[in-house]
N, CA, C and O atoms as a printed pandas DataFrame, in Angstrom:
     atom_number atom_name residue_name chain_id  residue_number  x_coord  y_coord  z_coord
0              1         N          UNK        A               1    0.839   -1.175    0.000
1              2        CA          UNK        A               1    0.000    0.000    0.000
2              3         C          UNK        A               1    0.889    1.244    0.000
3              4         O          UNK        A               1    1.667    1.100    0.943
4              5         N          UNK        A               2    1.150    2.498   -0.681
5              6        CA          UNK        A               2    1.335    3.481   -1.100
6              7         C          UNK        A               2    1.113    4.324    0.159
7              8         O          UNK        A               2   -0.021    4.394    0.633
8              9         N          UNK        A               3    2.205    5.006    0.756
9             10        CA          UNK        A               3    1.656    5.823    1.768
10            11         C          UNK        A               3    1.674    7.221    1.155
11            12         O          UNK        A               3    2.671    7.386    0.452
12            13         N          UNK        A               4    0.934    8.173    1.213
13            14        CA          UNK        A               4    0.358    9.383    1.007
14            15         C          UNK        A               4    0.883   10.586    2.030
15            16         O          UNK        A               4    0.808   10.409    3.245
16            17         N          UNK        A               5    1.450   11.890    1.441
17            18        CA          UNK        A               5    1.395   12.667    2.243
18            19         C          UNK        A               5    0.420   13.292    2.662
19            20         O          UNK        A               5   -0.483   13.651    1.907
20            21         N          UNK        A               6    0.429   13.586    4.218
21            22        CA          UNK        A               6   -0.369   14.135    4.825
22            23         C          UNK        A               6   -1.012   15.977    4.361
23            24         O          UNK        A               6   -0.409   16.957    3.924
24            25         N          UNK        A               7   -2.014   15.817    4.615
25            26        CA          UNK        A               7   -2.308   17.603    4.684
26            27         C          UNK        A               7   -2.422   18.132    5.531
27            28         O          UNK        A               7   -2.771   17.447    6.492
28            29         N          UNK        A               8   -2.229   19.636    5.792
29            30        CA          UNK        A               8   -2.116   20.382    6.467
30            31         C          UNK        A               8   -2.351   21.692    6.306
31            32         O          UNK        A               8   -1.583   22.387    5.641
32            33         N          UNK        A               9   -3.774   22.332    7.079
33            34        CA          UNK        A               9   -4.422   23.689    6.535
34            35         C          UNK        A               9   -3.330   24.732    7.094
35            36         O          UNK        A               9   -2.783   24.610    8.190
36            37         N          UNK        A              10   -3.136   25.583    6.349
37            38        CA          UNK        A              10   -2.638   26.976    6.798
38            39         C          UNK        A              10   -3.210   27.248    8.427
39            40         O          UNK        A              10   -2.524   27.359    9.443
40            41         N          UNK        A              11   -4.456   27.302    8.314
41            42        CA          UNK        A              11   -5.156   27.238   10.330
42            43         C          UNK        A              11   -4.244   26.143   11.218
43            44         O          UNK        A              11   -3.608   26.604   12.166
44            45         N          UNK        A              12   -4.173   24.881   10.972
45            46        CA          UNK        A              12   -3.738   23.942   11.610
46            47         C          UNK        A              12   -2.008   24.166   11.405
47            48         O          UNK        A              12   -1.309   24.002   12.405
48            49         N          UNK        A              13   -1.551   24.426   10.497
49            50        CA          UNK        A              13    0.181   24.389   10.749
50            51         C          UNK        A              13   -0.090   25.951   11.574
51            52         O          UNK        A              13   -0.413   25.754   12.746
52            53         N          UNK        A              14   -0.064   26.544   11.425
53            54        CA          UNK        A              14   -0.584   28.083   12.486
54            55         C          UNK        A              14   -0.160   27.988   13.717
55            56         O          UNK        A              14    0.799   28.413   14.362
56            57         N          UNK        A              15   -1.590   26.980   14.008
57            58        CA          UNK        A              15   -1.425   26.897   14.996
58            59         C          UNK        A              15   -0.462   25.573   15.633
59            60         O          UNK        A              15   -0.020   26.005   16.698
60            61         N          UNK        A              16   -0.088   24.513   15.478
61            62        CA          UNK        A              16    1.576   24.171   15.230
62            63         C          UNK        A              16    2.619   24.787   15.494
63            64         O          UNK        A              16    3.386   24.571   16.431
64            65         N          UNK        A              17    2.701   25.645   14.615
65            66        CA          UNK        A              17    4.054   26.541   14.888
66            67         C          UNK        A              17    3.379   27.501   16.048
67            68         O          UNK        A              17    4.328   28.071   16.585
68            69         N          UNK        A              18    2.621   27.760   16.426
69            70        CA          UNK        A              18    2.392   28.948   17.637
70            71         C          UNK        A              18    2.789   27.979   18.705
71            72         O          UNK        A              18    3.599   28.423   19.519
72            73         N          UNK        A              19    2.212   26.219   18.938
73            74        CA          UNK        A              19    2.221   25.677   20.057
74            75         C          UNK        A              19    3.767   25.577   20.396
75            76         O          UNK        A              19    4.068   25.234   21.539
76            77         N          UNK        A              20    4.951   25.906   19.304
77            78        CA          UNK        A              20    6.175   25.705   19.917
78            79         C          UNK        A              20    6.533   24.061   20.547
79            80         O          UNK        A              20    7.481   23.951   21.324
80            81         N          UNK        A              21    5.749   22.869   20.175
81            82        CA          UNK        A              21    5.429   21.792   20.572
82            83         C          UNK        A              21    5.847   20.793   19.487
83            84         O          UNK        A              21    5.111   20.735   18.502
84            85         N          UNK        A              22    7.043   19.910   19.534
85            86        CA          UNK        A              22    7.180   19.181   17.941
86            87         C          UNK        A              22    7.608   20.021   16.898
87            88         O          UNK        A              22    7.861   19.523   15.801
88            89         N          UNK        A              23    7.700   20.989   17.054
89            90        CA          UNK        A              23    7.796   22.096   15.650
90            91         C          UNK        A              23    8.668   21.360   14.757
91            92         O          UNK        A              23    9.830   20.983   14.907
92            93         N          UNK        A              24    7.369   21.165   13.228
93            94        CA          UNK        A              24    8.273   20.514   11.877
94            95         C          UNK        A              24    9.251   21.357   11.572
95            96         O          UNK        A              24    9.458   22.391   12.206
96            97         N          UNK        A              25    9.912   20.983   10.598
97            98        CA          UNK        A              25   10.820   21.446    9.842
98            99         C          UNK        A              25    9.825   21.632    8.478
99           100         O          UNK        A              25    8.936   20.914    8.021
100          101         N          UNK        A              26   10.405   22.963    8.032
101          102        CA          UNK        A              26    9.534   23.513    6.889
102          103         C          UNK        A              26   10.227   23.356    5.398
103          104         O          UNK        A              26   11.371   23.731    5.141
104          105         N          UNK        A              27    9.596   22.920    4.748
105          106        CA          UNK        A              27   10.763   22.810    3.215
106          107         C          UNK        A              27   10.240   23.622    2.830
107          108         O          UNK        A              27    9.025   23.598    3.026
108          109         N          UNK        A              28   10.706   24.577    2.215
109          110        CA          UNK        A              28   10.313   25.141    0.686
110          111         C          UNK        A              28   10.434   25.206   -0.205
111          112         O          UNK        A              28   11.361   25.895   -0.630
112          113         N          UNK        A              29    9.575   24.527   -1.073
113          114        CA          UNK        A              29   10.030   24.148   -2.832
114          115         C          UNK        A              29   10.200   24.968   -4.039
115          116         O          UNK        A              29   10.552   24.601   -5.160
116          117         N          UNK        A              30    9.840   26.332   -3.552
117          118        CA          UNK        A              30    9.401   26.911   -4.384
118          119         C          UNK        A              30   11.072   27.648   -5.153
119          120         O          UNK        A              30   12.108   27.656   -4.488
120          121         N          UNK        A              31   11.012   28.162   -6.497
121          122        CA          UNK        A              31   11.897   28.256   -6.932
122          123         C          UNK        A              31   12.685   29.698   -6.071
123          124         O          UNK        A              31   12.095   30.173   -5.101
124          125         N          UNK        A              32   14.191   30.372   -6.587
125          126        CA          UNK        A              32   14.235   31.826   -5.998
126          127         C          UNK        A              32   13.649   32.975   -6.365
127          128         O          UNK        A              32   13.937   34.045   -5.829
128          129         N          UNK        A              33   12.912   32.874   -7.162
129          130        CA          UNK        A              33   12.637   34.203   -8.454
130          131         C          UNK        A              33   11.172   34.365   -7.496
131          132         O          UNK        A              33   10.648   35.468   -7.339
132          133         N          UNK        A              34   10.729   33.366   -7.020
133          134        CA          UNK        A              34    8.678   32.912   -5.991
134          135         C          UNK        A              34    9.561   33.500   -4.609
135          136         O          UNK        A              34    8.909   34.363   -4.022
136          137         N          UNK        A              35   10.985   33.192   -3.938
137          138        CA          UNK        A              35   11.225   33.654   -2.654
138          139         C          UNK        A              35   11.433   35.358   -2.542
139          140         O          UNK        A              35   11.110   35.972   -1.525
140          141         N          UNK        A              36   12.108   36.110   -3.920
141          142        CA          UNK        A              36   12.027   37.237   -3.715
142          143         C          UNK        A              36   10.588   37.955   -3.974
143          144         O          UNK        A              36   10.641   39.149   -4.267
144          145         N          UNK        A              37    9.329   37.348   -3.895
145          146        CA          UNK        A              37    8.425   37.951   -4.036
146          147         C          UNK        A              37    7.537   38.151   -2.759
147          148         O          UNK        A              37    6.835   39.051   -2.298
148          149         N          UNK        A              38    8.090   36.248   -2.236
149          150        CA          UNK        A              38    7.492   36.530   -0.426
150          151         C          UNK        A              38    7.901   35.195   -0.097
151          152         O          UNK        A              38    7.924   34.236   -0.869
152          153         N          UNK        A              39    8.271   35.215    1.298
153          154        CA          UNK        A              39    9.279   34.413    1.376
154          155         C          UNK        A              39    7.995   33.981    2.865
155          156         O          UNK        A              39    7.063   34.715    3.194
156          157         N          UNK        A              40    8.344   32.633    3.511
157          158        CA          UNK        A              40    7.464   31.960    4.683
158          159         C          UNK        A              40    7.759   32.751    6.315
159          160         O          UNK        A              40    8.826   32.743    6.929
160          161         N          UNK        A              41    7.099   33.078    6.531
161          162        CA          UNK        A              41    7.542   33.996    7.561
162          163         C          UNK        A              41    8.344   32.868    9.275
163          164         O          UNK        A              41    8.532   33.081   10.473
164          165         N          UNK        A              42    8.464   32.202    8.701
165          166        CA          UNK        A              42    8.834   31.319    9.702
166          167         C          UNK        A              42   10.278   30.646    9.020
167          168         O          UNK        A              42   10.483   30.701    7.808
168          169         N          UNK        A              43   11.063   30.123    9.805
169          170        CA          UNK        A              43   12.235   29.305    9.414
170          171         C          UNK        A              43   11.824   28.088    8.494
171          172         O          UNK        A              43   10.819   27.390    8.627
172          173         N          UNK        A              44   13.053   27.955    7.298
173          174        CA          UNK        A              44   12.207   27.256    6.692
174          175         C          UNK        A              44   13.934   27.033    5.691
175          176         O          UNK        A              44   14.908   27.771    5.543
176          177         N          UNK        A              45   13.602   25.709    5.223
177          178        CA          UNK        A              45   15.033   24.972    4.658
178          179         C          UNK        A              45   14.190   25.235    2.767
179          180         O          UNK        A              45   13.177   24.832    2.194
180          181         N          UNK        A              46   15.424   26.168    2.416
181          182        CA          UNK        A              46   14.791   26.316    0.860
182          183         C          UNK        A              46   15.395   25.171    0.074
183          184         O          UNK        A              46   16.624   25.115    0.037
184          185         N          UNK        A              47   14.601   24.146   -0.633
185          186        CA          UNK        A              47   15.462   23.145   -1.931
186          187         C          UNK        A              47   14.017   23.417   -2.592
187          188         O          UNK        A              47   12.896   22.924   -2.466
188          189         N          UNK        A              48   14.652   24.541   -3.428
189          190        CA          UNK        A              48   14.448   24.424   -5.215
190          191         C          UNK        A              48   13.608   22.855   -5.892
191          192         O          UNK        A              48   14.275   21.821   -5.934
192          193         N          UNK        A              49   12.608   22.856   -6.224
193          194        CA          UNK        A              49   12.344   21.789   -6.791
194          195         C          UNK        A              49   12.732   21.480   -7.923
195          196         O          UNK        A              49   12.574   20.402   -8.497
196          197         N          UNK        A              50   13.515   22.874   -8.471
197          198        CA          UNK        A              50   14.095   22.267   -9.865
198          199         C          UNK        A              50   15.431   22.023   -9.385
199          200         O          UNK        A              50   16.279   22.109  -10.273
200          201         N          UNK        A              51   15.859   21.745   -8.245
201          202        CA          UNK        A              51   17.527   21.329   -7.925
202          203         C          UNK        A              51   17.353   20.128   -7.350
203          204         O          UNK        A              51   18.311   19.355   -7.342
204          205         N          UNK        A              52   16.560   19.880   -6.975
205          206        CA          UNK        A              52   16.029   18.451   -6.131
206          207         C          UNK        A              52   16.475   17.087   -6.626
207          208         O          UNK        A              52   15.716   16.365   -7.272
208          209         N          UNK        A              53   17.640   16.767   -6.333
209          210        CA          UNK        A              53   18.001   15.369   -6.689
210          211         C          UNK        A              53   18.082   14.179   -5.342
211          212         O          UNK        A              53   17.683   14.420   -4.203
212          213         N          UNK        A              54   18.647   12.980   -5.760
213          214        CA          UNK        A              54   18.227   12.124   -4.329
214          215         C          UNK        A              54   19.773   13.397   -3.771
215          216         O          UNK        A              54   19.629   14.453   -3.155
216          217         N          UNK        A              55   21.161   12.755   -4.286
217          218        CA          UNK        A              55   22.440   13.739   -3.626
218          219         C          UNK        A              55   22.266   15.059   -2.770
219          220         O          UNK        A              55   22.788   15.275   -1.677
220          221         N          UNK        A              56   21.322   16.006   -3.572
221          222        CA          UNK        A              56   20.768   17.304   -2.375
222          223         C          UNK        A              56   20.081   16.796   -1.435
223          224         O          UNK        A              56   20.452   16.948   -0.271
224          225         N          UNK        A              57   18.980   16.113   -1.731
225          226        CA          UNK        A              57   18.233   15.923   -0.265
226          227         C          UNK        A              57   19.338   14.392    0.486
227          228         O          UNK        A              57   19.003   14.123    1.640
228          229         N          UNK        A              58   20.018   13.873    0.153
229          230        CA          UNK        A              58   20.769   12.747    0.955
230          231         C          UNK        A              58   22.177   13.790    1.725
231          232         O          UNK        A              58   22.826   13.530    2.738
232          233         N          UNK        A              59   22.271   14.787    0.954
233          234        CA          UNK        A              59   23.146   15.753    1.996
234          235         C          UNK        A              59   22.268   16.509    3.065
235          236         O          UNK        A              59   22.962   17.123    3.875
236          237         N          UNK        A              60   21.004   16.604    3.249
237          238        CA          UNK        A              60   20.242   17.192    4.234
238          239         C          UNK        A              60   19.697   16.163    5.149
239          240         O          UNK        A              60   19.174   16.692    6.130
240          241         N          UNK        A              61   19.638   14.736    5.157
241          242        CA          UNK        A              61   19.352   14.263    5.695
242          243         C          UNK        A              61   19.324   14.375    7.261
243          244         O          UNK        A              61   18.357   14.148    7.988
244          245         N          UNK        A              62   20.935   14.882    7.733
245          246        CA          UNK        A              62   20.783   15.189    8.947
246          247         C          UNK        A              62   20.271   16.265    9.631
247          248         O          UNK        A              62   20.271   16.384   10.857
248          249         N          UNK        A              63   19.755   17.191    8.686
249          250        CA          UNK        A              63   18.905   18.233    9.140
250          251         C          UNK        A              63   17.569   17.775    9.715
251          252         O          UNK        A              63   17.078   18.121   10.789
252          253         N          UNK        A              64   16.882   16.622    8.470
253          254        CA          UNK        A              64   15.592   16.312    8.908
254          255         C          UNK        A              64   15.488   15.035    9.190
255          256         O          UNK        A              64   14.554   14.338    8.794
256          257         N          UNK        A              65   16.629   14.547   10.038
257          258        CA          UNK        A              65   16.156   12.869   10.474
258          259         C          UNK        A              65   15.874   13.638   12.087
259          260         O          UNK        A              65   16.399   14.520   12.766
260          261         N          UNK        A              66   14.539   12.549   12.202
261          262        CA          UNK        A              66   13.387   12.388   13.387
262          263         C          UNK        A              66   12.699   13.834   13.531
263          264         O          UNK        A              66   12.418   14.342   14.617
264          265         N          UNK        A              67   12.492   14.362   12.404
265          266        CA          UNK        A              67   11.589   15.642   12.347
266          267         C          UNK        A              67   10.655   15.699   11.477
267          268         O          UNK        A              67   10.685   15.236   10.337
268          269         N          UNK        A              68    9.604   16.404   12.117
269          270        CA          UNK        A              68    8.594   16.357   11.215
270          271         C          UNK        A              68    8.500   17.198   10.754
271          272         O          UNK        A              68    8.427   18.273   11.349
272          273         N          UNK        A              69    8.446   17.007    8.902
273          274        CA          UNK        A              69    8.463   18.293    7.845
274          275         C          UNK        A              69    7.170   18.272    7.471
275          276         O          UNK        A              69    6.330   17.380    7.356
276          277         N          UNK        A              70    7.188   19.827    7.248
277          278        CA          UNK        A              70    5.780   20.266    6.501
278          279         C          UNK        A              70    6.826   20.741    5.511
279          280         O          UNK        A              70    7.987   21.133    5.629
280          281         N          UNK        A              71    5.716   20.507    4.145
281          282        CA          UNK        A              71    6.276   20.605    2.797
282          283         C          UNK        A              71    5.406   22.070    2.190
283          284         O          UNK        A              71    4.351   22.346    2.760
284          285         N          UNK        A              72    5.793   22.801    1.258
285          286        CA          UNK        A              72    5.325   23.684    0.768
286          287         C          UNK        A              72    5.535   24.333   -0.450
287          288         O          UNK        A              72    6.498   23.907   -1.088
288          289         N          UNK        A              73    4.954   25.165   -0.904
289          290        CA          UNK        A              73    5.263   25.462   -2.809
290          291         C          UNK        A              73    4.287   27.054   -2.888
291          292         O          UNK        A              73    3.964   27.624   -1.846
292          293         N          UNK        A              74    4.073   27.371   -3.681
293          294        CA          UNK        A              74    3.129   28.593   -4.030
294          295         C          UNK        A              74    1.290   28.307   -3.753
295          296         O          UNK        A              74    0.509   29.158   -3.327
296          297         N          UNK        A              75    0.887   26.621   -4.206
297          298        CA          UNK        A              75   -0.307   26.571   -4.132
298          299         C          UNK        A              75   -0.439   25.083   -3.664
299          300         O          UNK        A              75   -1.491   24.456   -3.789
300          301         N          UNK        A              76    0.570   24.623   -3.177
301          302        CA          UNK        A              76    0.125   23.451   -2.654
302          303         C          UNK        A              76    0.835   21.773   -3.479
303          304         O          UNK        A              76    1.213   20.761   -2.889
304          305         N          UNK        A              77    0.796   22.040   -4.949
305          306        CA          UNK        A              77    1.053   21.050   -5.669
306          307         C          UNK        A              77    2.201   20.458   -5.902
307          308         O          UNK        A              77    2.302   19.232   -5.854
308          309         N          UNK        A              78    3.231   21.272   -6.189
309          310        CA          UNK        A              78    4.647   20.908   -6.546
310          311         C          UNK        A              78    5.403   20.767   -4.483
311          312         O          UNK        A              78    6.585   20.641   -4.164
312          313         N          UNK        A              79    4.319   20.846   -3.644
313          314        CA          UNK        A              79    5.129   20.387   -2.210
314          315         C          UNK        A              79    4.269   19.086   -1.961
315          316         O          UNK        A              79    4.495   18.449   -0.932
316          317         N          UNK        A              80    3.156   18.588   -2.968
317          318        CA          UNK        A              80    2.606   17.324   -2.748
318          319         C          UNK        A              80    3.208   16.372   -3.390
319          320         O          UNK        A              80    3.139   15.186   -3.068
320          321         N          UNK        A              81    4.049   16.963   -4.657
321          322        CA          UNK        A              81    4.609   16.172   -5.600
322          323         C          UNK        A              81    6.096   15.414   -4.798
323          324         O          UNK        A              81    6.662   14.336   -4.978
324          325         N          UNK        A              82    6.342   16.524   -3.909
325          326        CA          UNK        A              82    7.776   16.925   -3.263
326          327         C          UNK        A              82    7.774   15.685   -2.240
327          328         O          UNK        A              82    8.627   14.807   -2.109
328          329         N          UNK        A              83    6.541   15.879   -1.542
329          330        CA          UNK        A              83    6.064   14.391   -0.326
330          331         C          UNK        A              83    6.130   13.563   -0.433
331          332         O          UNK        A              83    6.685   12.801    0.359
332          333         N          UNK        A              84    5.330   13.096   -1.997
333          334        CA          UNK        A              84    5.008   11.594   -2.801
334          335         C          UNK        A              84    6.569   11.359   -2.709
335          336         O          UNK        A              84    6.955   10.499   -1.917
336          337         N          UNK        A              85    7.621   12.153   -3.559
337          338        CA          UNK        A              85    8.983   11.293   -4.068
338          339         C          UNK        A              85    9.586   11.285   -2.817
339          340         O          UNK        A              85   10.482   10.448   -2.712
340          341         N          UNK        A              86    9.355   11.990   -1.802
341          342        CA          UNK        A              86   10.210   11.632   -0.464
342          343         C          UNK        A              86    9.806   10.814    0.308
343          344         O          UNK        A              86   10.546   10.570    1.261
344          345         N          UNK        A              87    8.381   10.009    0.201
345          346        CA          UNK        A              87    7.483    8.797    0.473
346          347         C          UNK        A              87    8.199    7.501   -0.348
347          348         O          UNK        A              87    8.679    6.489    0.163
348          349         N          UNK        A              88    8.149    7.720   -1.239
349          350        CA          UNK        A              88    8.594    7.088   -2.514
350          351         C          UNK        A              88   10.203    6.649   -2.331
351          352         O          UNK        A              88   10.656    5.621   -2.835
352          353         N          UNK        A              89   10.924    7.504   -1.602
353          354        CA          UNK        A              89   12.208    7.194   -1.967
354          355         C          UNK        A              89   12.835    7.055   -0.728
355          356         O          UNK        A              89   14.030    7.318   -0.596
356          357         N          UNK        A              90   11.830    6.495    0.591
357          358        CA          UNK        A              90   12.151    6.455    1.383
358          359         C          UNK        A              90   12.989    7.387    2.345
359          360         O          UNK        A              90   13.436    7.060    3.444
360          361         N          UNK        A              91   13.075    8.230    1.915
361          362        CA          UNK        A              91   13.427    9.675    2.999
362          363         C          UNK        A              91   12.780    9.819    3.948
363          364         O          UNK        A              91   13.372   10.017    5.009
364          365         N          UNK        A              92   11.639    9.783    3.930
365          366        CA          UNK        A              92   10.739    9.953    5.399
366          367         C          UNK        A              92    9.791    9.075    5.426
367          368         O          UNK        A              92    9.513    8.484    4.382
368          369         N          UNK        A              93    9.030    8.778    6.727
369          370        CA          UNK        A              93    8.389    7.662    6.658
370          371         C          UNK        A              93    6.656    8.512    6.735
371          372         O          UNK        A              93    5.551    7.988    6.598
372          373         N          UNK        A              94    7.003    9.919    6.994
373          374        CA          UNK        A              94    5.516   10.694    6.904
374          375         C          UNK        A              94    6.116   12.615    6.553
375          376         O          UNK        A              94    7.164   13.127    6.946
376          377         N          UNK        A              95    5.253   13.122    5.900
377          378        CA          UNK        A              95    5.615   14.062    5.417
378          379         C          UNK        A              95    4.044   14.676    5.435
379          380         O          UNK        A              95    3.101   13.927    5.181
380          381         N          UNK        A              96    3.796   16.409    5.826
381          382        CA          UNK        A              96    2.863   17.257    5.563
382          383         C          UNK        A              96    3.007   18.100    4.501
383          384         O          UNK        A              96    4.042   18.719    4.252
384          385         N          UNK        A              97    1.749   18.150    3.715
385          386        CA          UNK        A              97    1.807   19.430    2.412
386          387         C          UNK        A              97    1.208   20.329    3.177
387          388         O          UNK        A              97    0.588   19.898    4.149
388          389         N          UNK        A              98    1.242   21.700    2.944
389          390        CA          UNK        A              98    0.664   22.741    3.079
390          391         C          UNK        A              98   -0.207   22.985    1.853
391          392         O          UNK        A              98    0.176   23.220    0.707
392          393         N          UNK        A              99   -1.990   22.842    2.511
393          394        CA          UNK        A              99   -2.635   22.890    1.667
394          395         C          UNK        A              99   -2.612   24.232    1.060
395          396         O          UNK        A              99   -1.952   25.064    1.683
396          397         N          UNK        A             100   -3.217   24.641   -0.074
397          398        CA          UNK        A             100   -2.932   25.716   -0.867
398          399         C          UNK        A             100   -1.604   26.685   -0.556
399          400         O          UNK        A             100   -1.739   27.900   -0.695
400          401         N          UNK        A             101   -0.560   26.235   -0.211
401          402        CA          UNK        A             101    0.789   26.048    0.120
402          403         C          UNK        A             101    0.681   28.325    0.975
403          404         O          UNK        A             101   -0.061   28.874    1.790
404          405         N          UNK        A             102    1.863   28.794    0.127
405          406        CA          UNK        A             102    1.868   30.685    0.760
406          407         C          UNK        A             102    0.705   31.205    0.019
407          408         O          UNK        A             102    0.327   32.353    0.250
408          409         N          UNK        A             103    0.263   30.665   -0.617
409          410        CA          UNK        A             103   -0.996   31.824   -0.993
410          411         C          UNK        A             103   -2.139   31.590    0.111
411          412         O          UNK        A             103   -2.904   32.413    0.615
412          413         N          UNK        A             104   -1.986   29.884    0.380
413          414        CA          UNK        A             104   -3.515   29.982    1.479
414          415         C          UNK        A             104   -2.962   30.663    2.713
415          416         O          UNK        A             104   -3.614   31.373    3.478
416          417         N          UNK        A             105   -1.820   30.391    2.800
417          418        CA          UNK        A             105   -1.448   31.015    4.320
418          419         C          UNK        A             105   -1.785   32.848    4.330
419          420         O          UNK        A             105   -2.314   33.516    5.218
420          421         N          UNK        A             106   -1.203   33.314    2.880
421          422        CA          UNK        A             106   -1.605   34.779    2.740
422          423         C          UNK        A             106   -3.089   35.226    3.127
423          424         O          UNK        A             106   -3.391   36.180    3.844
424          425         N          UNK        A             107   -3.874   34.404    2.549
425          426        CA          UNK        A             107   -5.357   34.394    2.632
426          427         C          UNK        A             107   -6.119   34.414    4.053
427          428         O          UNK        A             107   -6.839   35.192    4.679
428          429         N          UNK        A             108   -5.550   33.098    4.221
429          430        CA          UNK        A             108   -5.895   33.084    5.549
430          431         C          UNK        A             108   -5.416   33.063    6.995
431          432         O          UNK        A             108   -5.986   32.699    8.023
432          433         N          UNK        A             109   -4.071   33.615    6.750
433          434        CA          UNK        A             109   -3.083   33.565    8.329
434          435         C          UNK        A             109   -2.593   35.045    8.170
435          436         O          UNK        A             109   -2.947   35.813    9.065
436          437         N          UNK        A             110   -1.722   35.619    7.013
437          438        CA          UNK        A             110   -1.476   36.654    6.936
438          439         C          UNK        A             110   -1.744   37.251    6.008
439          440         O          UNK        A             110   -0.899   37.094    5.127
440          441         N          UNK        A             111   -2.713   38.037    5.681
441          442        CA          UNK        A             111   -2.674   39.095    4.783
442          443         C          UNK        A             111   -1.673   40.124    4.096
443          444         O          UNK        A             111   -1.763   40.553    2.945
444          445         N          UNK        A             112   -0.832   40.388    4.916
445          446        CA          UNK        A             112    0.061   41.585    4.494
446          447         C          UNK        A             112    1.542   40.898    3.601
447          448         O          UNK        A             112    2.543   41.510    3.228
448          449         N          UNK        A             113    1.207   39.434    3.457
449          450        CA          UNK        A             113    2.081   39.080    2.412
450          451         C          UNK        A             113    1.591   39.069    1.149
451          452         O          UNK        A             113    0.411   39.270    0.865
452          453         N          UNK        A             114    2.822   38.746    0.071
453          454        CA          UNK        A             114    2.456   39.446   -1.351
454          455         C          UNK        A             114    1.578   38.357   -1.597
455          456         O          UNK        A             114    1.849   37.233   -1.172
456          457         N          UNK        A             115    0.553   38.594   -2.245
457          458        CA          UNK        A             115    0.215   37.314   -3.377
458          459         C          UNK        A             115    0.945   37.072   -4.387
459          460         O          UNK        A             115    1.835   37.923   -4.400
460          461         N          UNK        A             116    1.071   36.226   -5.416
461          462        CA          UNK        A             116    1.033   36.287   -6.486
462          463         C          UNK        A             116    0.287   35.091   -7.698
463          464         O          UNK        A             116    0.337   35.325   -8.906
């Protein structure tokens, strides 16, 4: 059976990172050209999904062994894609997307970041 990454609303990682409790580790997939427009207001490990090979993420490993990552992108998709191959390739044994990735969080956690 195929394990699936988990989801995770902009409300619920929120509040996550407020509880200071477990706090994941945050990927961000999104390319640099999407970070100079608005970047995650929280700490957060940037790999490029167009740099993403097993060698980059097998050199980070010790960043995110026994942590729980929330995954992320502009709208959600390319940090679900990001979950599946790190499901897939045995990197983690559970992984969170951020549903509608910085735009839902803009929407609905902070406003005063950019859209785009």
């Amino acid at each position: 059976m195929r394990i699936l990454p988990k989801s995770v609303s902009a409300y619920d990682l929120n509040k996550w990172l407020d509880s200071e409790i477990d706090l994941p580790t945050i990927i961000d997939v999104r390319e640099d050209s999407e970070l100079e427009i608005v970047k995650f207001p929280y700490y957060f490990l940037h790999m490029p999904m167009s740099q993403i090979t097993i060698e980059s993420v097998n050199s980070k490993l010790d960043i995110l062994e026994n942590r729980k990552i929330v995954a992320l992108c502009h709208m959600g998709v390319r940090s679900l894609h990001f979950g599946q191959w790190m499901l897939d390739n045995s990197f983690v044994n559970e992984i969170w997307n951020l549903e509608e990735g910085i735009d839902g969080w803009s929407k609905y956690i902070d406003s005063t970041l950019n859209r785009y």
